[in-house]
N, C-alpha and C positions, 0 to 999 in steps of 0.2 A: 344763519341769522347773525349778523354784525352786534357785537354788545354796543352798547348809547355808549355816544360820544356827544361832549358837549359842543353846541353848534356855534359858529361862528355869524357875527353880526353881517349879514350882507352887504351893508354899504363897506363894511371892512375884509370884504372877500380875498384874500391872494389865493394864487396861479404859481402851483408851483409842479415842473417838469420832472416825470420818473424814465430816467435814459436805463434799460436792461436789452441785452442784444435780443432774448427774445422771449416767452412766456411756455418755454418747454418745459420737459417736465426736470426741475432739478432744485434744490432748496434754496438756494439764493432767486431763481426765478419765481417760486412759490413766494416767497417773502415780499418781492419788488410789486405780486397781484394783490398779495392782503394790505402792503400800504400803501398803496394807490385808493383799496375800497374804504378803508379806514381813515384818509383825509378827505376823502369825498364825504361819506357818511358825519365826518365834525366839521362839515361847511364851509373848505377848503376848494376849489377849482382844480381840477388835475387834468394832467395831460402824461400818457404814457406813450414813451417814443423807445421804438423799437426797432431793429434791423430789420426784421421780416417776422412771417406770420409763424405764427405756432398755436396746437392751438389746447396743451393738455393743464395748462393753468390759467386758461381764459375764461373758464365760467366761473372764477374768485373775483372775476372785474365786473364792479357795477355796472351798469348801465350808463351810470353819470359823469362815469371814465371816458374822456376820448383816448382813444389808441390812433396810434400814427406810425404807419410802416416809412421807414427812411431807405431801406436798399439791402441786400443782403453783402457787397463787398466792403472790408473795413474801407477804402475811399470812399468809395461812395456814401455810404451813411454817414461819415466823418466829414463829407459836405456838405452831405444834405443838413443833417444836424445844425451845423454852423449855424445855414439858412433860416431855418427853420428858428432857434436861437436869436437871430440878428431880429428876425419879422416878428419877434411874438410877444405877449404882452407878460413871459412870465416874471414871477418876483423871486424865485429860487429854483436852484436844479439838482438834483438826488440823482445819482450815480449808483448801480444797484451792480457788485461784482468786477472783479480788478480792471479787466480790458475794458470796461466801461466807462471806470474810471482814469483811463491813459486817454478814450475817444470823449470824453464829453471835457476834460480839460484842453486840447488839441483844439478843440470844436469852438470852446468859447473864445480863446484866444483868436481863431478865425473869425469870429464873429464881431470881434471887435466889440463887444458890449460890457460892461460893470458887473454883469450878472452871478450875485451870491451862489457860490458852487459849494454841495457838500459831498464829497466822497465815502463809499463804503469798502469795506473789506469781510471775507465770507468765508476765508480760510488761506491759513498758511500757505508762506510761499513754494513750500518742497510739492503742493498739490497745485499750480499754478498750470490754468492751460494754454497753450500755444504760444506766439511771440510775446503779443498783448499780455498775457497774462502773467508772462511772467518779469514782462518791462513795467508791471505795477507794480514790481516789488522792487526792480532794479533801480528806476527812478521815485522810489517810494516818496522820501525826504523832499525834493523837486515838486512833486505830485501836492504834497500836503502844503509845501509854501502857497501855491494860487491856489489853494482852496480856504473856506472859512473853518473848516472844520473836518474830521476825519472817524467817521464810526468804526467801532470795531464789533465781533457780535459776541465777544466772551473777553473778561480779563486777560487768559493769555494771553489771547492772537492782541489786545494792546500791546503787552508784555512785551510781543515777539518785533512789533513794529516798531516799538519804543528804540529796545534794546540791539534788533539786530539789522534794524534799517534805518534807525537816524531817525525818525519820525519826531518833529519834537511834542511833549508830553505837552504841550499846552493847546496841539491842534486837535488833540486825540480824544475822543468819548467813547465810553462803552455804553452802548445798546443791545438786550438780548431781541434776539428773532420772534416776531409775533409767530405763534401759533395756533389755528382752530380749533382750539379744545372745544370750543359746543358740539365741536360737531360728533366728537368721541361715545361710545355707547360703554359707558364704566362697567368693567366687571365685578361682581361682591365673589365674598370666598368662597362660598362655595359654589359658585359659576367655577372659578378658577380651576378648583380641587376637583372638580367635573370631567373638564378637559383633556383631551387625550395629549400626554406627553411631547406636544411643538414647541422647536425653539425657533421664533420669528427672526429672523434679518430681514433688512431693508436699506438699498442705496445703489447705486451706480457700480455694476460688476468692474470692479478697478483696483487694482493690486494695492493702491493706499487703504481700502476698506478693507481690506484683510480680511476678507469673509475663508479663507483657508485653513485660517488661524481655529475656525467652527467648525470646517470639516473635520480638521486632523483632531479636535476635540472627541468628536462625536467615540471612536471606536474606544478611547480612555471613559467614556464615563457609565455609571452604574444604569444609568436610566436608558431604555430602549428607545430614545429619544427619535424625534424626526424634524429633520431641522428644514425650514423655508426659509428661502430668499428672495424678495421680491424686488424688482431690477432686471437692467439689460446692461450690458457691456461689454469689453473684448475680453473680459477673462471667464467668459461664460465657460467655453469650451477646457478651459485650463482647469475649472472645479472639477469640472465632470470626470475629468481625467485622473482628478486627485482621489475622488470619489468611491472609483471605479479600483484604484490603487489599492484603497485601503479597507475595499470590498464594502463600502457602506453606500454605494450611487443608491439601493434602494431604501436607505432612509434621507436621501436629500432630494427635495425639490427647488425646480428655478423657476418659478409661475411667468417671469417677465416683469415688467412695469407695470404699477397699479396708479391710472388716475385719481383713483380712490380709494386715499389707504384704511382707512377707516374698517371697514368690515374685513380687512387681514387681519387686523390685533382681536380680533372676536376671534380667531380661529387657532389661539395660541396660548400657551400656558407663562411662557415666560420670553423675554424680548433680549435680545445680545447684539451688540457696537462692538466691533474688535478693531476701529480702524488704528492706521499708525500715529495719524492726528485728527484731528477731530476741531476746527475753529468752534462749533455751536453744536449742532446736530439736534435739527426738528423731532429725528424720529424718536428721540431720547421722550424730547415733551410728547408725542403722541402716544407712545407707550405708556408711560405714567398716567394722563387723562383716561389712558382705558384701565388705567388697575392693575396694570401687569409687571411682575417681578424684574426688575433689568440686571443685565449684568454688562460690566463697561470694562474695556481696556482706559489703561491712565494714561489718557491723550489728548486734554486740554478742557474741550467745549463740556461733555458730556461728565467732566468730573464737577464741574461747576455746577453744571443741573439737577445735579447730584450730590451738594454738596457735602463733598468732597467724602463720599460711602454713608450718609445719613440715609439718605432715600433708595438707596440699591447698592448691589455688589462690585467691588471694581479690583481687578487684576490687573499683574503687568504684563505688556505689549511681549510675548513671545512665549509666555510660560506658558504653555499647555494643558499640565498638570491643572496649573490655577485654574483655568477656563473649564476647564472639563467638573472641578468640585464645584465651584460657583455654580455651574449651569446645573449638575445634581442639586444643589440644593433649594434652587431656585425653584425646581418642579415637584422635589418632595413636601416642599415648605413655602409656596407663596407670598406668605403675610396678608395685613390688614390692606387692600387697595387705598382704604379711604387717606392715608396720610400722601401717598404718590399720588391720588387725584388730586388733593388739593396743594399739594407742590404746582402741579402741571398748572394751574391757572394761575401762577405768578408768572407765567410766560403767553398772556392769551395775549388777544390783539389789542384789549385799550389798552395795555402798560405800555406797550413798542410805540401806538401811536402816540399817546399820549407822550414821549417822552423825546419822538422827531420834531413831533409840532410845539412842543417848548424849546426843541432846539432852534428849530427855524427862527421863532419869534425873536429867541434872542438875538439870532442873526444879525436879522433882519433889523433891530434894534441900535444895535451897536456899529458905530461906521470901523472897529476896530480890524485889521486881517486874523485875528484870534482868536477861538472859542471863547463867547462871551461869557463872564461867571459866572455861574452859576447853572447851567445847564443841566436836564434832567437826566437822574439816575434811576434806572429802571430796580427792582427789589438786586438786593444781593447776598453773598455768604459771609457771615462771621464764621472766617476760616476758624480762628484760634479758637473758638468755643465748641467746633461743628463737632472734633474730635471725641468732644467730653459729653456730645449729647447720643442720646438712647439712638441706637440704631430702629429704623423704621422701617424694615423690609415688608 
């Protein structure tokens, strides 16, 4: 169930276009379904245009969505698109993920239309896939001139666009990633203290997620721990191997991909992020909404949602030792859920939506090529105080 959003006057309706290659299962695709339902739901007309079908984040799409297959090769959807652009009545276009953002700029410009474009970014460039993906970083600066405006989904990855692509600060907003916390079933403590000793992962088996970093953990730490992963990817086979190396394959499981992750955080006691970067990281907010103790490598997204060691533990990217005490004490010592559950709903779906569709408007508003003033700020950290406050594990 969608939180209320406030409705828009119908005779004042816009039509505004979500371009994502496709609705599989990945966090940026997650995000591109919940704001699609979430402009639909505040009385918005949407149209989601997609490369081809997929279909493990399709039932996050209203009903009220139209979805629009364009072609599965980048030409071809890169002209359908245009088409499809040139024929249609919309009044803005959302870009959901780098290469989306190089086809739906390309696209308009074939379309020969005026049509207000806003681009997103969903993680650093060092994790950038394939050509596309990584000609949105190389023509970053290019990219953000024809557009009205440029989301980022954590202050760094601004930071990183800012700073190490030339993006100028004035086309740049940070937006955190809507997340379904309703949908979470919160742990109290002593559910937690119940628990048989798991440590949750979850993400795309991919050498940037550093789920290795967990492995080699495990044989360091006090607790007889049993670590899951849930995810598919090419380095499946490479844990197992590391696994089996360091004689612990029998306390690690790889379940696969879960459409629905929600009833994995019920079956864990404490949740760990070791990636090497991190732009946002959803799973960060699902684990907190469920109660669960996190412990984070300091790798951008997840220190933010975390700001910055208030709401969970956070190591650095390599140290082992660290990882291995963090994750001990996260299963000895839980803490109170209730302050990381209600962290987690400063990142549910009204703030994301609520803070597009003030974008858009100003856009939309302003005949200027710039982020119009004043544009919405979703919650954020008082980094210099964050230090001086109680920790809340």
């Amino acid at each position: 169930m969608m939180p209320a959003m406030t409705q828009m006057d119908p005779a004042a309706q816009k039509h505004v276009a979500i371009y994502v290659a496709a609705l599989s299962g990945g966090g940026a695709e997650r995000v591109a379904a919940l704001l699609a339902s979430g402009f639909d739901e505040a009385g918005w007309r949407v149209t989601l245009l997609v490369d081809f079908d997929a279909a493990e984040n399709e039932a996050l799409v209203r009903k009220g969505v139209a979805i629009k297959v364009l072609g599965r090769s980048h030409i071809k959807s890169m002209l359908s698109l245009a088409g499809v652009l040139r024929r249609s009545s919309f009044d803005i276009a959302l870009s959901v993920g780098g290469g989306a953002n190089v086809k739906l700029t390309l696209a308009r410009f074939l379309s020969m239309r005026r049509l207000p474009v806003v681009l997103s970014y969903h993680g650093r460039s060092g994790v950038g896939h394939g050509r596309l993906g990584h000609a949105a970083y190389f023509f970053a600066s290019w990219l953000a001139v024809r557009a009205r405006a440029v989301v980022c989904v954590s202050d760094m990855l601004r930071d990183h666009m800012r700073d190490d692509w030339q993006v100028p600060a004035g086309k740049l907003v940070r937006i955190y990633n809507p997340v379904l916390v309703e949908k979470a079933s919160p742990a109290t403590l002593p559910e937690l203290a119940g628990r048989p000793p798991v440590v949750l992962g979850m993400g795309r088996l991919t050498r940037e997620k550093g789920f290795d970093a967990l492995i080699a953990a495990l044989p360091r730490m006090r607790t007889q721990a049993r670590l899951v992963i849930f995810g598919d990817g090419p380095e499946r086979e490479a844990l197992m191997q590391q696994a089996r190396a360091l004689n612990v394959a029998d306390r690690l499981s790889l379940p696969g991909y879960a459409a629905d992750p929600w009833p994995c955080y019920a079956t864990a006691r404490c949740f760990a992020i070791t990636s090497a970067s991190e732009a946002f990281g959803n799973v960060v907010v699902e684990a907190l909404a469920s109660g669960l103790p996190v412990v984070a490598t300091r790798s951008g997204g997840p220190e933010e949602i975390l700001a910055h060691g208030r709401f969970g533990r956070l190591v650095d990217n390599g140290d082992i030792a660290a990882l291995a005490e963090a994750l001990d004490a996260a299963l000895e010592a839980p803490g109170d859920p209730a302050p990381r559950i209600a962290r987690a709903h400063e990142f549910d779906i009204a703030h994301a939506v609520r803070a597009y569709l003030e974008l858009f408007t100003a856009v939309l508003a302003s005949p200027s090529r710039g982020v119009p003033a004043g544009p919405a700020r979703p919650p954020t950290d008082d980094r210099e105080s964050a230090a001086a406050k109680s920790r809340t594990w």
